[in-house]
N, C-alpha and C positions, 0 to 999 in steps of 0.2 A: 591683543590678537591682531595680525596681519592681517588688512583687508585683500580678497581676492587679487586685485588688483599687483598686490606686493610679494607675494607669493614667487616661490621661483617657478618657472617652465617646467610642466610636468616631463620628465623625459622619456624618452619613447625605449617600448623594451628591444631591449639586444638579444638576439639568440630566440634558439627555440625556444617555446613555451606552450602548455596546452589550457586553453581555458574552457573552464564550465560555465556554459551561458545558459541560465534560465530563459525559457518564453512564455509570455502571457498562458492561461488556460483557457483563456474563455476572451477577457474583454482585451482588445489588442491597445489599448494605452495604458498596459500595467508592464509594458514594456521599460527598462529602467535607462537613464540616458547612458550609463557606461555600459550597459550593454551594445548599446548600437554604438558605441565606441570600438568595443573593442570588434564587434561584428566589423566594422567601417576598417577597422588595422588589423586583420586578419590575412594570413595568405590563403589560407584554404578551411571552409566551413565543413565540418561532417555535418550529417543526419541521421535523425531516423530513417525518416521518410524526406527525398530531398524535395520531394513535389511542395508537401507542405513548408518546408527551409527556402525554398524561390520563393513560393509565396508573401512569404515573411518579408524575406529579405526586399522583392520589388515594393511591399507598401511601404519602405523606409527609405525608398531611392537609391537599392544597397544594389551595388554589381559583382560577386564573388564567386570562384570556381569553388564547386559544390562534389562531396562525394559520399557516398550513400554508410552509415554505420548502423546496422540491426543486427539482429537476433543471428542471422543464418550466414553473416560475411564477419563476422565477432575478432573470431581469433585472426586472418588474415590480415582485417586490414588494420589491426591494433597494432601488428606489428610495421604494416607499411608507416601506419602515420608516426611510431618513435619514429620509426629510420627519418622522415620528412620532419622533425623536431629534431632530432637528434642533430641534423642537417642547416637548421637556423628556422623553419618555418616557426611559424606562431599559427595553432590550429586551434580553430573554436570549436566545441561538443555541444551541439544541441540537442534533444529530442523533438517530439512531436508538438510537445505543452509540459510545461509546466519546469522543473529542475531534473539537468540530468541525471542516469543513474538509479532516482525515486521510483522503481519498479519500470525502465529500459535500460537499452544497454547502455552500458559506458566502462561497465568495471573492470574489464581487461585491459583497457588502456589506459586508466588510469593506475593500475595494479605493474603494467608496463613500465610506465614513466618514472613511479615511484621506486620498482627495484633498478631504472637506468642510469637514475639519479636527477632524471629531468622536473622541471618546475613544472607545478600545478598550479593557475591563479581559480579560484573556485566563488564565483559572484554569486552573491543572495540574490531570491528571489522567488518568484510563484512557486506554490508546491501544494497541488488539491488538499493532500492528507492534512497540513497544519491550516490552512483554513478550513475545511473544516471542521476542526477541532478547536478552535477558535471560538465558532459559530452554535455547535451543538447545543451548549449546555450543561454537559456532561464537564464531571472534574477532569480536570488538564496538569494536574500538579505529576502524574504519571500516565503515560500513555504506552501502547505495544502496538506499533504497524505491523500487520500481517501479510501486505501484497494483496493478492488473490486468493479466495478461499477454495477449496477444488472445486471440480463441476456438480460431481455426483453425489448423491445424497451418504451413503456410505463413509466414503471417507472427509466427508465434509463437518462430519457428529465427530471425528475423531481429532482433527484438527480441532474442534472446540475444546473436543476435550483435554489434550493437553493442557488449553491456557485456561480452561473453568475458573480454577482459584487464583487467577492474577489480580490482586487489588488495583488494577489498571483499566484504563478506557483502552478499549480494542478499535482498530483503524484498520479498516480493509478497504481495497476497491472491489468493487464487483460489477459486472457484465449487469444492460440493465434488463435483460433477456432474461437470466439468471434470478434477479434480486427476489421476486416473489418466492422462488421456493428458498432460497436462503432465509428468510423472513422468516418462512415458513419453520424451518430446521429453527431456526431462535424460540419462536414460539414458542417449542414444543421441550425442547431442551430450558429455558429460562424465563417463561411466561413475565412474570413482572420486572425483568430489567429492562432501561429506559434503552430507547434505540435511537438515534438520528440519520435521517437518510438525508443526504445533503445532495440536490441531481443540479447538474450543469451551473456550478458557483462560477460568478461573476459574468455571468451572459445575462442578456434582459429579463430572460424567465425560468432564473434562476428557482429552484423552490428548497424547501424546507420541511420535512417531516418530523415529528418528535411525538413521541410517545412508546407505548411496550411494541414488540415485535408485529403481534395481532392488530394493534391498533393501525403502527406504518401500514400493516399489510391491507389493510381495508379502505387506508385513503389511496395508497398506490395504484386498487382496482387492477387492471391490465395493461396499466402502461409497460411499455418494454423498449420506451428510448431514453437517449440521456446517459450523460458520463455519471458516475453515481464512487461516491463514500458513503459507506454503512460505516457507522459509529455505535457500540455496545459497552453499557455502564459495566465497570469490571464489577467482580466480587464484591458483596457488601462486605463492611467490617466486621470484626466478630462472628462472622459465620462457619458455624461448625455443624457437621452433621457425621452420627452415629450410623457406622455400618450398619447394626443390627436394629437400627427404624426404619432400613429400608424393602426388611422381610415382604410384607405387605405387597413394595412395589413389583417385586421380583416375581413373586408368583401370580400377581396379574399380568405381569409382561409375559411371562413363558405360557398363562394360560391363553394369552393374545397370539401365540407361536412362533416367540422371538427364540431363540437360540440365543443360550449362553453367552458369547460374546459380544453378539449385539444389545444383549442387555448390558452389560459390564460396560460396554461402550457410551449407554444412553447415559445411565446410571453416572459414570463418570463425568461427560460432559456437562450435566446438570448439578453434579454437588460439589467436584473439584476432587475427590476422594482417588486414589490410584486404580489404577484400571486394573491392575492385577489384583489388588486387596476384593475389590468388586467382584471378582471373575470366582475367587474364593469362596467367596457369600456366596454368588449365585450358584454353585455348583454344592456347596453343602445345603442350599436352602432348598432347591428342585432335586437332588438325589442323596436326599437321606439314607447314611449308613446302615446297613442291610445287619440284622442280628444275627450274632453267630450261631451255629445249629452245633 
């Protein structure tokens, strides 16, 4: 093998190109050297946020024209920057922390480039979700990111319920405003599956929760700061459960004053079974067919 030294000269790119640059999440020396390479041969940086992209860039000694990429300028300036790649720039994609794209924006432009025909170079690099998953505990042989889980307690039971029976570790981010009544909704839907709360990784105090939902939620207390992955053991193996053993549950729920649906909904969420099969049950089990006269 050729010592570095013998190597030819890396050559420099020609033409447009758009690269995805990872940034640290937390500790700023998890920065990788080709990144601030290629940050350093860049014509023009996006951002999320460019406050925090100057930021970045002056702890690196980096000086580059900066222009803003989020949520609410998406589609505009996806298309300005092909046209400025299309045109020979070399544009770097950052977000706030972490890898682009991983729940911010990026994918329009990317989606861009790709039906223009233009080159993507796409750099490994920080991504909360796989460290924590790393970290948890929990098996990692399958996993299922979910983004954000909704705010409201309603459709939040419901989103679980879709992914109940996923034999997967579930990955979400969540608001750390939020995380207590989400805990909470775990609780109550899956009491003994294992949880990891994983708040602000790779900062000096960083922490680590592990145990069932109730338990996270008793050492969390009222904290409500902090970047946070909640991590959820999927479905155990072999688990099955029979429509009609949930008789029982049904008619305590309705005599608690849940309405059909929200039972079906709970119901589902907690055994993985179809929300319409449930909605069946409960409706033959709370309105028993009336005898013909």
């Amino acid at each position: 093998m050729p010592s570095p030294d013998d190597r030819p000269p890396r050559l420099p790119v020609t033409g447009g190109i758009l690269h995805l640059v990872p940034t640290p999440i937390g500790n700023p020396e998890d920065i990788t050297l080709r990144a601030l390479r290629i940050l350093r041969e860049a014509d023009v940086v996006a951002a999320e946020d460019t406050r925090v992209a100057a930021q970045l860039l002056r702890a690196h000694d980096l000086h580059k024209p900066l222009v803003s990429y989020h949520d609410h300028n998406e589609v505009a300036r996806a298309t300005e920057l092909v046209e400025r790649i299309r045109g020979g720039a070399r544009v770097a994609l950052v977000s706030d922390a972490g890898t682009p794209l991983v729940n911010d924006p990026g994918w329009r432009v990317v989606r861009a480039c790709i039906d223009a025909g233009l080159p993507i170079d796409v750099l490994p690099g920080p991504c909360a979700a796989v460290v924590a998953l790393a970290g948890a505990g929990l098996a990692v042989d399958r996993f299922y990111y979910g983004g954000f889980l909704p705010r409201d307690e309603g459709p939040r039971r419901e989103a679980l319920a879709e992914i109940a029976a996923l034999r997967a570790t579930l990955v979400f981010y969540e608001s750390p405003v939020r995380l207590g009544d989400t805990l909470d909704t775990v609780a109550a839907l899956w009491p003994a599956r294992q949880v990891c709360v994983a708040r602000n990784l790779t900062k000096s105090f960083e922490q680590w929760i592990r145990g069932t939902a109730a338990e996270a939620r008793a050492t969390l207390g009222e904290e409500t700061r902090g970047e946070v992955v909640l991590l959820i053991a999927g479905a155990p193996e072999g688990a099955t459960v029979e429509v009609s053993s949930l008789d029982g549950d049904i008619l305590r729920m309705a005599g608690e004053g849940l309405g059909a649906k929200d039972i079906a909904t709970q119901l589902a969420a907690a055994t993985g079974l179809p929300r319409r099969e449930l909605y069946q049950r409960v409706l033959a089990v709370t309105r028993p067919a009336q005898p013909r006269r």
